[in-house]
Phi, psi and omega in degrees: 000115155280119170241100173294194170286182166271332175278340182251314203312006174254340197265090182271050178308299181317124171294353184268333175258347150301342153284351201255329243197090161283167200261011179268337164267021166231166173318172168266335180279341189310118204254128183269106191254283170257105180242121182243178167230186168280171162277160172300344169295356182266330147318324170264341221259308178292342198232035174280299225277306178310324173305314197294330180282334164288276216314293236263331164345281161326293178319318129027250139020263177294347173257322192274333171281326173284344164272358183078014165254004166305119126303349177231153173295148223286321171292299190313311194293349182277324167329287163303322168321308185290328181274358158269278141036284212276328172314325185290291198298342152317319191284342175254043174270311217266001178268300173301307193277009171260336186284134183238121149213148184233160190233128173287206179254332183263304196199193152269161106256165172231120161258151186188158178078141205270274162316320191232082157292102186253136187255115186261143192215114177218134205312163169275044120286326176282318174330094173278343191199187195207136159256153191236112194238145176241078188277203191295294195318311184287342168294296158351336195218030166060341197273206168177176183265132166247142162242112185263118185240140174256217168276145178070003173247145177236083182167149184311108182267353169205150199233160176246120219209110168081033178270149170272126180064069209272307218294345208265313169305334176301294175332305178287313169328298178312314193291331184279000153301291201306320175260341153279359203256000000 
């Protein structure tokens, strides 16, 4: 988690938030309270459901050759399994590394997506509440979820997804709630 200070936070001079964060989405005067990612656990954590399917592939596999009924040999095919495996979790590397978000002195963003880049941005006077969610993998792994709900809406409109130490990011949220709105 980078929390530049409030006297450097408007400067994305640190090349580690001017790598996260481009400077054209905030004021110059706009003060940078949290600029966070997911944990890197969002990685394995999203690409559970692709994995689980290479895993039963192999077994698969590995049963249909020992009855002698694999049309391809037993290596190739573990092979593509694997390069699909790997291919998912590249991608969802290049996923984890486009998500950003930060919360100003103004407002939240999410920045998110590798091709089709979406910036979701909503001032803190529209913050009407906020949730905090834990499912079993992130409890398991200490992380959680923030849901940001605005006005007119009965539903979440963007999520903080996968934080390392969500109550605490809450904590701050509420509070920069409290003193910006």
């Amino acid at each position: 988690m980078v929390e530049p200070t409030p006297e450097s936070a408007n400067e994305l001079t640190d090349p580690r938030v001017a790598a996260l964060l481009p400077a054209e989405l905030l004021d110059p005067d706009e003060i940078i309270i949290l600029l966070i990612k997911p944990s890197p656990w969002y990685i394995l954590l999203t690409s559970l459901g692709t994995l689980g399917v290479v895993a039963l592939g192999v077994i698969a596999t590995i049963m249909l050759d020992r009855a002698g009924v694999l049309p391809i040999l037993r290596r190739d095919a573990i092979l593509f399994l694997t390069a699909i495996a790997g291919l998912r979790l590249f991608w969802q590397f290049l996923e984890w590394l486009s998500r950003v978000y930060v919360l100003t002195d103004r407002r939240v963003i999410r920045v998110k997506g590798v091709v089709r880049v979406h910036v979701f941005e909503a001032a803190l006077k529209r913050i009407q509440h906020t949730n905090t969610y834990f499912s079993l993998a992130e409890r398991l792994l200490g992380l959680g979820s923030i849901g940001f709900f605005t006005a007119g809406t009965g539903q979440a409109e963007a999520y903080w997804l996968m934080l390392t130490d969500p109550l605490t990011i809450h904590q701050t949220l509420v509070k920069t709630l409290r003193r910006y709105r």
